[in-house]
N, C-alpha and C positions, 0 to 999 in steps of 0.2 A: 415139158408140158406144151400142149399144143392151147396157141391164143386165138379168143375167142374170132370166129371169121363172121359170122351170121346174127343181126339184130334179133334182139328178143324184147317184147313189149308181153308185161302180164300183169291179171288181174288177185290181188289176196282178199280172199270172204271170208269174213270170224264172224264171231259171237262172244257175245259175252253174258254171262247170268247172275245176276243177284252180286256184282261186283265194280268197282269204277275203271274203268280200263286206261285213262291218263287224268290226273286230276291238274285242274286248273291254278295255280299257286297262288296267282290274282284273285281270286276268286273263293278264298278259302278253303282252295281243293276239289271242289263240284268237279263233276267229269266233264269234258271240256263240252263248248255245245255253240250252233251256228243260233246268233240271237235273232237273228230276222225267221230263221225257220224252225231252230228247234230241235235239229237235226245235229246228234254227237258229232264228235269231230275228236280222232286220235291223232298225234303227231309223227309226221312222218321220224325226227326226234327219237321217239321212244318208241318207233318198230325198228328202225336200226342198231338203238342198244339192245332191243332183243333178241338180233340177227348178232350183234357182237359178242352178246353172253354165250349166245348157243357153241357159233365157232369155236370161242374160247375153251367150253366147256368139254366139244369133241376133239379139238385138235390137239390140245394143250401141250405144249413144250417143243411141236412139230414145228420144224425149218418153214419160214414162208408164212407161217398163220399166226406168228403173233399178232397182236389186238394194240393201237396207236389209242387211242381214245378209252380210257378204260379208267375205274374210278378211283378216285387219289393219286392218280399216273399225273408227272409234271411231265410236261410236253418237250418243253426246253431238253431234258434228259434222253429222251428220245431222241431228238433232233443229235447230240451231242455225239449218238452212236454210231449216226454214220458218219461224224466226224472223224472219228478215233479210227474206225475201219480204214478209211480212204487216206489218213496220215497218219498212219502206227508210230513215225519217226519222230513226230510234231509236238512234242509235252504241252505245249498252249494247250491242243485241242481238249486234252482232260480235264482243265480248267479255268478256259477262259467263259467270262460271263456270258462274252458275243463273239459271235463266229459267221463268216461268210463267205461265198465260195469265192477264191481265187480269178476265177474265170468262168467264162460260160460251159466249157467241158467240164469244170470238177462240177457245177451248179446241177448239170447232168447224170451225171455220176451217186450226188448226192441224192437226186428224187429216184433215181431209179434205185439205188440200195432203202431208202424209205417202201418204194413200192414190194421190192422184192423181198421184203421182211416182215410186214404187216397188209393183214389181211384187208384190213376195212381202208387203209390208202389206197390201195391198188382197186379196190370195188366202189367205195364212197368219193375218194379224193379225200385234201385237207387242204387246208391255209399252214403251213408250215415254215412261216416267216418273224416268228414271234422271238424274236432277239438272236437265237443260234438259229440262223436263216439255213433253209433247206426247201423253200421253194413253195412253189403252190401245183395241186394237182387236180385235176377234175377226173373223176370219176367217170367210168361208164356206167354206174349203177345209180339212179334216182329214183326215188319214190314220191308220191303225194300224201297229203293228209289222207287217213281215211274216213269215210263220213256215213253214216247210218242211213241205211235204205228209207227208213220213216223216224219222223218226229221220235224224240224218249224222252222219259219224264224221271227226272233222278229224284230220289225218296233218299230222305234223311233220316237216318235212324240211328235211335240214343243207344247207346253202350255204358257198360258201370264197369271199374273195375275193385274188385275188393282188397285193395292193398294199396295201401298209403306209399307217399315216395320218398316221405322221411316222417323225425318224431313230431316237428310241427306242425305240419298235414296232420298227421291219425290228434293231435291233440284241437288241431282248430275242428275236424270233425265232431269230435267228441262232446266239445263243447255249442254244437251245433241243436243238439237235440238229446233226447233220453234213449233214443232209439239204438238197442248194442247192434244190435243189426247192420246198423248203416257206418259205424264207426270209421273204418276207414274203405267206406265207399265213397270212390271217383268217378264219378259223370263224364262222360264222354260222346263226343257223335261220328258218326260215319257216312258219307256218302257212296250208295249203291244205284249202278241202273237194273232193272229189274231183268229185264232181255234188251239186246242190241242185235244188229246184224249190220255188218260195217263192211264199208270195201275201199281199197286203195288199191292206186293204179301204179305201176314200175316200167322202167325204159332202160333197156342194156343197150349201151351204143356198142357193135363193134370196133368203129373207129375209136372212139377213145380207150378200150379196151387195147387195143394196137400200143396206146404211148404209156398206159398202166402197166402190161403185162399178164393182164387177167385172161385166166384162161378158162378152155371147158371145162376142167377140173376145179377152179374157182366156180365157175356156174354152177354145176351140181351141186357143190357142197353152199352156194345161194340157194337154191330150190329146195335142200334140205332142211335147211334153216328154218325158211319161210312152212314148211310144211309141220317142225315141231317143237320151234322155240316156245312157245306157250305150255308145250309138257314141262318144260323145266324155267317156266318163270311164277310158280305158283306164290298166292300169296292171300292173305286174309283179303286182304285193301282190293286186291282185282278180281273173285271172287271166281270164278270157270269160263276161263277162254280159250277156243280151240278155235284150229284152223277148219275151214270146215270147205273152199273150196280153193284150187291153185291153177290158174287158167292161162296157160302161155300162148303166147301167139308167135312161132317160128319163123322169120321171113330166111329168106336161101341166100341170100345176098347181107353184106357191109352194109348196105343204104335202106336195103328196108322194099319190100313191095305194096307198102299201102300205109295211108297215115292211121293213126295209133288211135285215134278218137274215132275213126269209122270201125276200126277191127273190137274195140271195147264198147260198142251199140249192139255188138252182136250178141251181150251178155246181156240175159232180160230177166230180172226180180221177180215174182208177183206173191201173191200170198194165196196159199194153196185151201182154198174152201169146199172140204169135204169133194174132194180129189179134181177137183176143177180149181186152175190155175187164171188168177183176176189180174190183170197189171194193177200199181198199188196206188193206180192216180182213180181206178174205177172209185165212184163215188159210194156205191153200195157199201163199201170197206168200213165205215165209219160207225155202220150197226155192228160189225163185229169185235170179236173182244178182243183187246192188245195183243200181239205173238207175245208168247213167253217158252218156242222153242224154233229149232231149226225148222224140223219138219213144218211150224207154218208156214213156210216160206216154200219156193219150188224156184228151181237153177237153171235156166233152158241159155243153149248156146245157140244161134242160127248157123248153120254149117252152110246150108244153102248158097252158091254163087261166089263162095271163098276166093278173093282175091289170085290167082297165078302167083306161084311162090310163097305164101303162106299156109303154115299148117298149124295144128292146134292141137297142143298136147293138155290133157287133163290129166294134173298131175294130184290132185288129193280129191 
């Protein structure tokens, strides 16, 4: 596999409709949201578990793309693996509680048999010093929160369900009223945002790529990810989100030919009113009525004066 040579800096634009896309846990669940403006707020968090399920899900059992971070997975056991590997001879390794490397070559040894076996070390990094020590890694792959182009307003809505969860429940019901109807009806609520349009920003270093091992073939199958983990993350609670644009910025060099916040200005929002495109700070916006789809929004990139060595591939 050839490792990654060339920075990639890009943009991910979803949607979401009539569903909570990361709920708040402090907060009784509400979809997460910036308090001074308003504005959602998804965790970087929980787009990278969506990038881990997806892999998971296409690669599964393939050499190199296991998943380190994965749910009910004890980490220590993992760690424990590339013990065993690197001292087949060593019966401690199978069962001591703490383990550490030897020296600074096996400490080597052991993050690179980490990196070369799971996917999301070698793209995210981990802290993998948690009692059977194996080192710490940085990633070439970061992502930001992503945050909603405008203000959203999450709606609370009650749900019932008609089944009791034992005899007690359907008998405290019962005794609740005459109503047979409602006997073992459960009250319940939901938090939905009605539409969102959200964007986060990502930074592939090739140098650290360099000491991960992440390669081109890693990067595609990132860019895949990114473009359809949401087909297979459905669920009641998240209600329809799709990828809806994938905006990479190529630079031809390890170091990059332009900083990442000028190449990401060249990505411009507005809300598309009857086929004329408004920025969404125009004040007029305020008499019209909330987006409740993609199409009110419109995607423009400035291609115009493009940095020497950067190119721009639109990938969804």
């Amino acid at each position: 596999m050839t490792t990654l040579s060339r920075r990639h800096d890009f943009a991910l634009i979803f949607d979401v409709t009539n569903g909570n896309p990361n709920g708040d846990p402090d907060a009784g669940n509400l979809p997460r949201l910036d308090p001074e403006t308003n504005h959602g707020l998804v965790s970087d968090v929980s787009l990278k578990r969506k990038i881990r399920n997806y892999v998971d899900l296409a690669r599964t059992g393939e050499a190199g793309h296991h998943i380190y971070v994965q749910e009910g997975a004890i980490l220590n056991e993992m760690h424990r693996k590339a013990y065993v590997a690197l001292r087949p001879d060593d019966t401690k390794a199978a069962k001591d509680a703490k383990l550490n490397p030897r020296d600074d070559a096996e400490a080597l040894k052991l993050r690179d048999w980490m990196c070369a076996n799971f996917f999301d070390v070698r793209t995210f990094g981990a802290v993998m010093s948690t009692g059977i020590n194996c080192g710490q890694v940085k990633g070439p792959v970061q992502m930001t929160f992503a945050a909603s182009v405008e203000p959203i307003m999450p709606v609370e809505i009650t749900v019932t369900r008609m089944a009791a969860t034992n005899e007690a429940e359907k008998k405290k019901a019962a005794e609740g009223g005459d109503d047979q109807r409602s006997d073992n009806r459960t009250m319940g609520r939901k938090h939905i945002v009605p539409y969102g349009l959200y964007v986060a920003h990502g930074f592939i270093s090739a140098k650290f790529a360099e000491k991960t091992g992440f390669s081109e073939d890693d990067l595609a199958l990132l860019f895949e990810a990114l473009g359809a983990m949401f087909e297979h993350d459905r669920s009641a609670a998240r209600g329809e989100m799709t990828t809806r644009r994938l905006i990479v910025f190529r630079h031809e060099n390890a170091l990059g030919n332009a900083p990442a916040h000028k190449l990401f200005d060249r990505i411009r929002i507005g809300r598309n009113v009857d086929g004329e495109v408004r920025p969404l700070d125009d004040k007029g916006l305020g008499n019209l009525a909330p987006a409740r789809r993609f199409s009110d929004y419109a995607v423009e990139i400035d291609r115009e004066g493009l940095p020497a060595g950067v190119e721009i591939l639109d990938l969804v």
